[in-house]
NUGU-299757 format. One line per 3 residues: number of its first residue (from 0); their letters; for each residue x, y negated, z of N, C-alpha, C, O. Coordinates in steps of 0.1 Angstrom, whole numbers, plus 5000, padded with zeros to 4 digits. Layout:
NUM	A	X:Y:Z:X:Y:Z:X:Y:Z:X:Y:Z | ...
This chain:
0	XXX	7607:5029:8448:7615:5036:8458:7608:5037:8471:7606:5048:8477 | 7604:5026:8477:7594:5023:8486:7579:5035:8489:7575:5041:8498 | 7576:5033:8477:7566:5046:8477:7570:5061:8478:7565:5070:8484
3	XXX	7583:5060:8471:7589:5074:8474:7594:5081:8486:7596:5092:8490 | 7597:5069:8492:7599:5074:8509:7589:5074:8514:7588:5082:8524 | 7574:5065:8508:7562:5070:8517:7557:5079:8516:7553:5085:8526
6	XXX	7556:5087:8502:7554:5101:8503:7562:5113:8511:7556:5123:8516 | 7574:5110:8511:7587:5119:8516:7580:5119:8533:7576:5130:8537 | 7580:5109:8540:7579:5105:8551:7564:5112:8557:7564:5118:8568
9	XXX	7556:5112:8551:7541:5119:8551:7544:5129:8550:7542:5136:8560 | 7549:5134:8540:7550:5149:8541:7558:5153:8551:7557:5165:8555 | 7567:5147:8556:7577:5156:8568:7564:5155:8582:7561:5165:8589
12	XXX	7557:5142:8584:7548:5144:8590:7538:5154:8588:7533:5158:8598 | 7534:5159:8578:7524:5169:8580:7535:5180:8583:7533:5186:8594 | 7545:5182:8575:7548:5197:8577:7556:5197:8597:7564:5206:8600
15	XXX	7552:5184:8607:7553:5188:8616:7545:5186:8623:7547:5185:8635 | 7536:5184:8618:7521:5186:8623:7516:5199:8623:7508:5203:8631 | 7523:5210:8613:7519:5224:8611:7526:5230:8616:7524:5242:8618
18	XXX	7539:5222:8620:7550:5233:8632:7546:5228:8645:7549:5237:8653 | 7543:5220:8650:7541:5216:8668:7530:5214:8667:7527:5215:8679 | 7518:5211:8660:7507:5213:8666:7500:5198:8667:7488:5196:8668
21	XXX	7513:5186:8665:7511:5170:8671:7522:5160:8669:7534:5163:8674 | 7521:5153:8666:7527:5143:8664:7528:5129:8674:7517:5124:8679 | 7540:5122:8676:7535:5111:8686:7546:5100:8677:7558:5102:8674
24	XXX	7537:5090:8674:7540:5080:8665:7557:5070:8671:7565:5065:8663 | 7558:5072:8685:7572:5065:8686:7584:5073:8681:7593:5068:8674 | 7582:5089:8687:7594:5097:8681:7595:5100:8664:7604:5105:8659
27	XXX	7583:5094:8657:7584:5097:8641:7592:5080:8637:7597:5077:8626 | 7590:5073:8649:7598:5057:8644:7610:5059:8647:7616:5051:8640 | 7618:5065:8653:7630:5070:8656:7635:5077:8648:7647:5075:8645
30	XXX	7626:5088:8642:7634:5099:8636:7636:5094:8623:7644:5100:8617 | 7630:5082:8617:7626:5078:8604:7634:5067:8603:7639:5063:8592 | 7638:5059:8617:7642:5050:8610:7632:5036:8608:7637:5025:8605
33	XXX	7620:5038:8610:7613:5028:8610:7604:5020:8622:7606:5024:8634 | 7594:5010:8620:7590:5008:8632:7575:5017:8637:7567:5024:8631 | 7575:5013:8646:7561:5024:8651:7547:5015:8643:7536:5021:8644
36	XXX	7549:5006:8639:7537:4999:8632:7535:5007:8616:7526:5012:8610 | 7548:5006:8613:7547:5014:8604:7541:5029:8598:7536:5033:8588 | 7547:5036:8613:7540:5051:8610:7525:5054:8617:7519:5065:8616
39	XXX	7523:5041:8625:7508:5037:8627:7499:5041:8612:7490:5048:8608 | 7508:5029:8605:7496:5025:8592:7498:5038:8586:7487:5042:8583 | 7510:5047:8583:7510:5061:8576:7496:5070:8583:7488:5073:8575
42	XXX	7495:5073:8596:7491:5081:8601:7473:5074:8600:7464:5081:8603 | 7471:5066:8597:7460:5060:8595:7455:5065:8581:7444:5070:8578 | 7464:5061:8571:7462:5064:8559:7463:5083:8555:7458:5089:8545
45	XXX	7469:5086:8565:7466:5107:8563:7457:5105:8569:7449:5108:8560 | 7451:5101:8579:7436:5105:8584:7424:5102:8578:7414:5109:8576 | 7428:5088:8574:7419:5084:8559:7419:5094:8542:7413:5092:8531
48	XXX	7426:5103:8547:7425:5109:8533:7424:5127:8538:7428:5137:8532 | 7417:5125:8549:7417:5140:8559:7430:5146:8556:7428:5151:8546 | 7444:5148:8559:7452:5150:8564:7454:5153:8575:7461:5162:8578
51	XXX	7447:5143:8584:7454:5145:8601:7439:5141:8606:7428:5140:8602 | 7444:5141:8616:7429:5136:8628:7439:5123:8638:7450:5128:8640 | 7437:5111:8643:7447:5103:8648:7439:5104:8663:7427:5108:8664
54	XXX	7446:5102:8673:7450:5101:8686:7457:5094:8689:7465:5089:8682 | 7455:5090:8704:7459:5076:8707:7477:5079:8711:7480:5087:8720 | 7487:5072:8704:7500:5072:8703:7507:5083:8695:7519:5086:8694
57	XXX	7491:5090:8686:7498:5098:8674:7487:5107:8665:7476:5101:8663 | 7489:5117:8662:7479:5125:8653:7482:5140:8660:7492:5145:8665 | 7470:5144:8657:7466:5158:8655:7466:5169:8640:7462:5167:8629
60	XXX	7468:5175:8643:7460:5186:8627:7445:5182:8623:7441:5175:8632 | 7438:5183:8614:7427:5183:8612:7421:5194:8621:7426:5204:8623 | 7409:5189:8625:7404:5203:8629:7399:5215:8632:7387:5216:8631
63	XXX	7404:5224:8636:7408:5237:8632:7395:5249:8638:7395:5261:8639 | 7383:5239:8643:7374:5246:8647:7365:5252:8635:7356:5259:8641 | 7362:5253:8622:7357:5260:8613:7369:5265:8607:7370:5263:8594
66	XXX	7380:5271:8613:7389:5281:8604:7389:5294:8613:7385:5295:8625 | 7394:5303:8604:7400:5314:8610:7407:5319:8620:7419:5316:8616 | 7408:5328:8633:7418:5329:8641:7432:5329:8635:7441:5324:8641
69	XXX	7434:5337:8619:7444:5345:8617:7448:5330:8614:7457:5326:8621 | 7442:5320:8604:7446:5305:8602:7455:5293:8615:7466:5287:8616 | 7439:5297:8626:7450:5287:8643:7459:5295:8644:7468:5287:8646
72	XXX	7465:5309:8644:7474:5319:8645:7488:5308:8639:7498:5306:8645 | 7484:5303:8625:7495:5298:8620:7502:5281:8622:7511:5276:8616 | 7495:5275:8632:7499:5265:8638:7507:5263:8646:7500:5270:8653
75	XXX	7514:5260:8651:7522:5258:8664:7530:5269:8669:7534:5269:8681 | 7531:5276:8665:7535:5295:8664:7546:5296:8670:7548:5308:8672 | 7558:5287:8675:7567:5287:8680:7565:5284:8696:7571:5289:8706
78	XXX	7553:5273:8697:7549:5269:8706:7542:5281:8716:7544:5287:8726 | 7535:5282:8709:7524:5297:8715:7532:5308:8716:7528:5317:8722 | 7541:5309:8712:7546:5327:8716:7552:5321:8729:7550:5328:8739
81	XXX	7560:5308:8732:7566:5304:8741:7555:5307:8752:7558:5314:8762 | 7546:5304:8751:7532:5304:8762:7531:5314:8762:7533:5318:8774 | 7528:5327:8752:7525:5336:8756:7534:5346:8767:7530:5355:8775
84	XXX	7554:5339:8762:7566:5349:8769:7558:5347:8789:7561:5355:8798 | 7552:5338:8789:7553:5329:8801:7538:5334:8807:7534:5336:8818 | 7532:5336:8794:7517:5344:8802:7521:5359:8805:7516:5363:8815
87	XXX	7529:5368:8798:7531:5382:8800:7540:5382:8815:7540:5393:8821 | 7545:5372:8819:7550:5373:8831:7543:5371:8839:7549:5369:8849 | 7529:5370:8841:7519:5367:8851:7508:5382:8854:7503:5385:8864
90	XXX	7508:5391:8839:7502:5399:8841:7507:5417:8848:7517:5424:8845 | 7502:5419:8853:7508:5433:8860:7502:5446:8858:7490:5448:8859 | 7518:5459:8854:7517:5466:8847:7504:5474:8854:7501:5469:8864
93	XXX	7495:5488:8848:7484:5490:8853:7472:5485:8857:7464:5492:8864 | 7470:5471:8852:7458:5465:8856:7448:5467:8840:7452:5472:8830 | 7437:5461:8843:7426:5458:8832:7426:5442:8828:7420:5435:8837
96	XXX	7430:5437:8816:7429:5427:8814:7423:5424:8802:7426:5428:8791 | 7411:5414:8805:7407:5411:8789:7413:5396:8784:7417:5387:8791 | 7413:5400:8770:7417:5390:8763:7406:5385:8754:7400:5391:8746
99	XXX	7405:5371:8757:7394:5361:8749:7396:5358:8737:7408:5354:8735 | 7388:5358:8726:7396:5353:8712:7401:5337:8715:7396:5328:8720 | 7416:5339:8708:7417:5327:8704:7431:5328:8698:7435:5339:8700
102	XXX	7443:5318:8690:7455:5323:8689:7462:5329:8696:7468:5340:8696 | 7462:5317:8706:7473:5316:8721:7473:5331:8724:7483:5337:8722 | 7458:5342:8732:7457:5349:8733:7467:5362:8724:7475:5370:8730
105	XXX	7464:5361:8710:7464:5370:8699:7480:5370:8700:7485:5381:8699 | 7490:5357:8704:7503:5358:8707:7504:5365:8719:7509:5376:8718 | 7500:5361:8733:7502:5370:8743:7500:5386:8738:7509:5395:8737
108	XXX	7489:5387:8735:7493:5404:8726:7504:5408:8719:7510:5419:8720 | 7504:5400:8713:7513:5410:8706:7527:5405:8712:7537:5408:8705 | 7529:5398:8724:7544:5398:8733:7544:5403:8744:7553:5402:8753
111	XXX	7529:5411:8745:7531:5426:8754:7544:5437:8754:7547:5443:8744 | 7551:5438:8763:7562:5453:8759:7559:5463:8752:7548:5465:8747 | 7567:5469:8752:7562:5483:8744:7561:5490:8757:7552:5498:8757
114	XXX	7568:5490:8769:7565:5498:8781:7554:5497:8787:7548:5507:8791 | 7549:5484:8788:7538:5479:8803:7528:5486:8793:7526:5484:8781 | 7521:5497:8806:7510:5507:8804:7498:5494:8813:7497:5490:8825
117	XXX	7490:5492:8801:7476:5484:8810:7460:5489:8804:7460:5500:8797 | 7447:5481:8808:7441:5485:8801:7436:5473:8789:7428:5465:8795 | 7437:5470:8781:7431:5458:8774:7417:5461:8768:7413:5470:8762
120	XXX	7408:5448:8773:7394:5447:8770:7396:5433:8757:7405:5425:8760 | 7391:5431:8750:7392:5422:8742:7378:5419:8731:7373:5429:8725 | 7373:5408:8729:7358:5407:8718:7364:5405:8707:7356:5402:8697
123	XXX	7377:5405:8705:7387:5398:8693:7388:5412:8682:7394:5421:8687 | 7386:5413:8670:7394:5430:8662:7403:5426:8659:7410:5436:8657 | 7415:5409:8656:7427:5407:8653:7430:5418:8667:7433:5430:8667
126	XXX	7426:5407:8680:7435:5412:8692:7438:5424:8696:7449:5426:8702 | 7430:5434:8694:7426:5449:8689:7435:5453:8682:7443:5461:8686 | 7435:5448:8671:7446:5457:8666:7461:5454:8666:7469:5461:8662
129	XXX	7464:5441:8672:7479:5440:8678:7480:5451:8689:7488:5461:8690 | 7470:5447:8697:7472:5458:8712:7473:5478:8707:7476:5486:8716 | 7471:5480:8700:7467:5490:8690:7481:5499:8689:7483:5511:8691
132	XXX	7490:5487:8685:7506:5489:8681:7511:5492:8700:7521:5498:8703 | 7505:5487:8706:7514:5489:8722:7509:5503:8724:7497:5506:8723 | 7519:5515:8726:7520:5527:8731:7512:5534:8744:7506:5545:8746
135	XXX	7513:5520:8752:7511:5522:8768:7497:5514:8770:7491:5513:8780 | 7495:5507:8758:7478:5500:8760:7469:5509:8760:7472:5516:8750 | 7455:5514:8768:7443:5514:8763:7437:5502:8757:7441:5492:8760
138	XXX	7426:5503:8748:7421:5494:8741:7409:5495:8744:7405:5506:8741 | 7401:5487:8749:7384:5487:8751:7380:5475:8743:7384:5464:8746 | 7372:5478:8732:7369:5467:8720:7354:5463:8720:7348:5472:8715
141	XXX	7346:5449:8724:7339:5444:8728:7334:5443:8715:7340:5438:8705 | 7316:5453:8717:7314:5449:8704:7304:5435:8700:7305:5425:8706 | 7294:5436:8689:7286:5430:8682:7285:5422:8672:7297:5424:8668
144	XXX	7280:5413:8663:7284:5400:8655:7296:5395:8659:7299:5392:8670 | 7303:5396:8648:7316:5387:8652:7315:5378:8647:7311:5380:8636 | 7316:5360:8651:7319:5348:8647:7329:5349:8642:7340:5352:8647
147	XXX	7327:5347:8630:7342:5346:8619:7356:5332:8624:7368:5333:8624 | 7343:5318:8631:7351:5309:8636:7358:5312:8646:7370:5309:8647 | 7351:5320:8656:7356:5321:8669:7368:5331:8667:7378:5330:8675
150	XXX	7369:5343:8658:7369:5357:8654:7371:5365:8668:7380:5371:8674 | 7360:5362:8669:7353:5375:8684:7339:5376:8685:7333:5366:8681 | 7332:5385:8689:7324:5395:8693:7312:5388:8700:7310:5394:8710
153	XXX	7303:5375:8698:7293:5373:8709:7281:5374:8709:7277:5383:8701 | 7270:5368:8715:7263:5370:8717:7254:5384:8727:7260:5385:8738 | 7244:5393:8726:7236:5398:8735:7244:5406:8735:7251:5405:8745
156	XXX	7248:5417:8724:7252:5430:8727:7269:5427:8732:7275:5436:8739 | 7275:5415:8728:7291:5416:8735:7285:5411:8750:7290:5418:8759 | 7280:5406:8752:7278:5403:8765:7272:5415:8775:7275:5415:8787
159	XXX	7264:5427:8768:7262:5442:8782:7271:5449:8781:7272:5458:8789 | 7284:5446:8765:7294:5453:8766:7303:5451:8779:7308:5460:8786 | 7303:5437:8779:7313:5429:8795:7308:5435:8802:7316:5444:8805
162	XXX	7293:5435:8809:7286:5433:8819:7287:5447:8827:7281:5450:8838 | 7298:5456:8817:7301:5472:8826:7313:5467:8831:7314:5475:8841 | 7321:5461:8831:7335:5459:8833:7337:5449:8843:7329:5440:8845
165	XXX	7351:5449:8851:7356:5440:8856:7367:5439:8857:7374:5446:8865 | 7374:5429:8850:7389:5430:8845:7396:5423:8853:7392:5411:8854 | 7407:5428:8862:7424:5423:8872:7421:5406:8868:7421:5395:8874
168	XXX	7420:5409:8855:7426:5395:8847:7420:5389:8834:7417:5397:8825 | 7416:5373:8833:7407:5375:8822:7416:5367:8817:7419:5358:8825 | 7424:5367:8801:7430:5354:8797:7421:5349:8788:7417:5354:8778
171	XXX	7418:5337:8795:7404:5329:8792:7407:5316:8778:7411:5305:8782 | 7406:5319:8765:7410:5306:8756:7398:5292:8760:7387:5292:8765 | 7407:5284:8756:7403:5267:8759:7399:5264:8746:7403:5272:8737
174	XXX	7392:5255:8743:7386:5247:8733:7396:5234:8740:7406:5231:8733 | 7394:5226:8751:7400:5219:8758:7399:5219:8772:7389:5225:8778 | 7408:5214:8779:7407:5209:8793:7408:5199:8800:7420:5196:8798
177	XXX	7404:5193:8808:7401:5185:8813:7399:5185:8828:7391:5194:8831 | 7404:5176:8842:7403:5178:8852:7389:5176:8860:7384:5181:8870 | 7383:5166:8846:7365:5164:8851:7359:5174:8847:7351:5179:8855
180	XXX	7362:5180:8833:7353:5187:8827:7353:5201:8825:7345:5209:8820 | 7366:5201:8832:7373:5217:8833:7375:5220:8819:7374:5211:8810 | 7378:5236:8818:7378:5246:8808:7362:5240:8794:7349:5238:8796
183	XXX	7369:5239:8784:7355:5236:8773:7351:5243:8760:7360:5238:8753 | 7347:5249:8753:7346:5250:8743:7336:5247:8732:7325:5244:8736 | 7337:5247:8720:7329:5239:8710:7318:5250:8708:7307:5244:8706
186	XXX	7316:5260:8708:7304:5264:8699:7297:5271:8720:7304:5274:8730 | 7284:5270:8716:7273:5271:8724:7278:5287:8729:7284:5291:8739 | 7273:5294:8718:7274:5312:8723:7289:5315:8727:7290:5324:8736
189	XXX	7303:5308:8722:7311:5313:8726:7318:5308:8740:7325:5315:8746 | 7315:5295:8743:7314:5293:8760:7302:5299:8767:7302:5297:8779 | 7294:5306:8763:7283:5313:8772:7290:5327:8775:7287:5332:8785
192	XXX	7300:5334:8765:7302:5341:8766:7319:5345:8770:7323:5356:8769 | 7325:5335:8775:7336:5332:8778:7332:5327:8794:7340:5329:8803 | 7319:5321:8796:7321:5322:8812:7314:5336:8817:7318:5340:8828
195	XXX	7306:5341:8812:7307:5353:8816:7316:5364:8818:7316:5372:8827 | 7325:5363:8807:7336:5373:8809:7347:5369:8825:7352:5377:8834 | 7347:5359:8823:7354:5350:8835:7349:5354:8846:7355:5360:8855
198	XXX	7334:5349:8847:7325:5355:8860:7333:5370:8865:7338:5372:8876 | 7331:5379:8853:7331:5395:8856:7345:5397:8862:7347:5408:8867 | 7358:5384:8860:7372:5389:8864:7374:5387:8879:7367:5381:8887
201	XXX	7383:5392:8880:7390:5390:8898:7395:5376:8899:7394:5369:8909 | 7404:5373:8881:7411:5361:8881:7411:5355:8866:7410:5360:8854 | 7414:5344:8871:7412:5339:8855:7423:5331:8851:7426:5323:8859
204	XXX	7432:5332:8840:7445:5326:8835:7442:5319:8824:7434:5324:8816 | 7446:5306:8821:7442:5301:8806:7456:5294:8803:7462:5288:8812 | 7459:5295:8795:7474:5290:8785:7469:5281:8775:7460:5284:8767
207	XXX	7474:5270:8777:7472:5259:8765:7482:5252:8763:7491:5250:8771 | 7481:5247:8753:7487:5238:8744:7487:5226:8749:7476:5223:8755 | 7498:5212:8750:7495:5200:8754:7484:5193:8749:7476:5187:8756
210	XXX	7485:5196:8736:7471:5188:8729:7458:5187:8735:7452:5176:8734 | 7453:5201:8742:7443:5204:8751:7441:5196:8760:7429:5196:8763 | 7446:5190:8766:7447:5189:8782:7442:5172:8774:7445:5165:8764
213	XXX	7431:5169:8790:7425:5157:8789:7414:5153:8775:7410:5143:8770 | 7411:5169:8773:7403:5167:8759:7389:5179:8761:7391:5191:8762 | 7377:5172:8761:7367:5183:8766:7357:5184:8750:7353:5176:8741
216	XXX	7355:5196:8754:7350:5200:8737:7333:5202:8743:7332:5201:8756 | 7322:5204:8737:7311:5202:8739:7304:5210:8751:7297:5206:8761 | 7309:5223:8748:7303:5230:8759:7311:5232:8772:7323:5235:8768
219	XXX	7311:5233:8786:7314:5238:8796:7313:5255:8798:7304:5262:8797 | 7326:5257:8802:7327:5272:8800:7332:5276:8824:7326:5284:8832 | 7341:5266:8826:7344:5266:8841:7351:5258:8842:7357:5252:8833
222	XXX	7349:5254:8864:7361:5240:8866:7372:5248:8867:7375:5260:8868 | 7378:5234:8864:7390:5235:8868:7395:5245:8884:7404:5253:8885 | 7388:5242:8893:7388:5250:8905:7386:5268:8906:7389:5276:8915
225	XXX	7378:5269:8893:7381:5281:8893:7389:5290:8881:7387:5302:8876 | 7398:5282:8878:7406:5288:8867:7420:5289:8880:7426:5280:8887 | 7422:5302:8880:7435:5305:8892:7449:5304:8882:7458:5302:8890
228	XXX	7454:5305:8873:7465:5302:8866:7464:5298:8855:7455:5303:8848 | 7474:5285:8848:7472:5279:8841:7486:5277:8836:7495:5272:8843 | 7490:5281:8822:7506:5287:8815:7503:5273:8806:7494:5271:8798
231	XXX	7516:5263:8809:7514:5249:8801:7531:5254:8794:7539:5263:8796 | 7530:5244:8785:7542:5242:8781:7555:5229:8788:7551:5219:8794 | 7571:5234:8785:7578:5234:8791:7577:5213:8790:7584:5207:8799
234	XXX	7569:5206:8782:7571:5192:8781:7557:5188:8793:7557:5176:8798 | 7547:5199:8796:7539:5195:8804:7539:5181:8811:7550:5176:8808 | 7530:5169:8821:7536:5158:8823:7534:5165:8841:7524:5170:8845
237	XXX	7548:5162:8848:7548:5169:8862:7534:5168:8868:7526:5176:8873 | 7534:5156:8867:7519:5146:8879:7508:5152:8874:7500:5158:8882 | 7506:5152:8863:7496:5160:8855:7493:5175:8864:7483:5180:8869
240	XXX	7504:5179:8862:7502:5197:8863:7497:5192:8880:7486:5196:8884 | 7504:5183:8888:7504:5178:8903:7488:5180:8905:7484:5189:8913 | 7482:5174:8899:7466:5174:8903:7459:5183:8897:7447:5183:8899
243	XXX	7464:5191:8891:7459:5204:8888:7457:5214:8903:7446:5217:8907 | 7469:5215:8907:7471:5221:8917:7464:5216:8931:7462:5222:8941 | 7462:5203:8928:7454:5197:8938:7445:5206:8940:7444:5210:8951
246	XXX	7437:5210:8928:7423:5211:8924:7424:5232:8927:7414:5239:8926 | 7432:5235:8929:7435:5251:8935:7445:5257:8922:7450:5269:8922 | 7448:5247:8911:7452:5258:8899:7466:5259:8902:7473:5251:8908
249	XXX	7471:5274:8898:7485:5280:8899:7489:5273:8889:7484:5280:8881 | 7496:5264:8883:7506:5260:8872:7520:5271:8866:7530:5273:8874 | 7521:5276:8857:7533:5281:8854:7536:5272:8841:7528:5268:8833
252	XXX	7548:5269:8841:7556:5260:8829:7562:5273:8820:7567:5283:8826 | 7561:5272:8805:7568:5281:8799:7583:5276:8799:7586:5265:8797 | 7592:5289:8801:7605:5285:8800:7611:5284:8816:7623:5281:8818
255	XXX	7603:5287:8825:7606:5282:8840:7598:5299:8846:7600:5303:8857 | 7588:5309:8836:7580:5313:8845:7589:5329:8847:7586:5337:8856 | 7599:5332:8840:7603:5342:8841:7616:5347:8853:7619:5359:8853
């Protein structure tokens, strides 16, 4: 019987690991019933069998940097459109805005109105063809090699595609962030080509996930100081967002920005 609740128990952990994105080992001892030592050793034993990835006071997804956009698309999906309702209130109707591959992004698209007339630049063909469906979008589609991981457009030729443009607004995806390390991302070409897009904007917005924050992925893309808005979610930690702001960043909380 014992084992049968350890199975039962693991799988409700993964299958909320695939709805929020994360887990924190005290609220799974609460919700379960058991002690936090306990779902310690569980979350040890999914990580030991690639299941999860562990973090300190819980687990992550495995991760999700050699999958598919349309795949991170299916993560946290409740979470991210929330971010996205909260990034579309930041953008203004008639401007030029590019959109960076990444989920978070591919949800702000597609929780564009059907009214707001803008111009969308994007290296993404998902993000393309959500914006595609908006009536009042133009679409400018960033071409060359698409990184299947990243699923966007980099390298030389996306890069003179940018280098005519300069977008109101760039919504810039994170790999992670970090207050030392700023904005990060894992593959070499796609932070080269994410600070350039950045470079080319007026402003730059990035929306992430809590998971992100205090987590720097290999490459440096920009500081913190020059990212002008930053769309957290509604559990964000106050103090946290506090020294963001220190540092020049706009904070918007989802659920508070409308």
């Amino acid at each position: 019987m014992s084992e049968l609740l350890l199975q039962e128990r693991q799988s409700a952990i993964l299958g909320k690991l695939n709805t929020h994105g994360r887990v924190l080992a005290g609220e799974l001892a609460l919700e379960f019933g058991v002690s936090e030592d306990t779902v310690r050793r569980d979350l040890r034993e999914m990580a030991a069998a690639g299941l999860c990835e562990r973090v300190y006071g819980g687990a992550l997804p495995v991760s999700l940097a050699g999958t598919s956009l349309n795949q991170r698309m299916g993560v946290a999906r409740d979470r991210k459109q929330a971010l996205a309702v909260a990034a579309v209130s930041q953008i203004s109707p008639g401007t030029t805005v590019f959109f960076d591959a990444g989920s978070t992004n591919l949800a702000i698209a597609a929780a564009l109105p059907d009214d707001m007339a803008l111009t969308a630049v994007t290296n993404a063909p998902a993000i393309a063809a959500a914006l595609i469906d908006k009536p009042l979008v133009n679409v400018i589609l960033i071409g060359g090699l698409v990184d299947r991981q990243v699923g966007g457009a980099l390298g030389a030729k996306a890069m003179r595609d940018m280098e005519s443009l300069s977008p109101d607004l760039c919504l810039l995806g994170a790999c992670g962030i970090d207050l030392a390390a700023g904005v990060t991302a894992i593959g070499f070409e796609d932070a080269e080509f994410k600070r350039f897009a950045a470079s080319r904007s007026k402003t730059v917005l990035v929306a992430v996930t809590s998971e992100k924050f205090a987590t720097a992925a290999p490459h440096c893309v920009l500081s913190v100081a020059h990212c002008d808005c930053l769309v957290v979610e509604h559990d964000a930690d106050p103090d946290m967002l506090a020294r963001y702001r220190d540092h020049g960043c706009r904070t918007v909380v989802a659920g508070e920005a409308l």
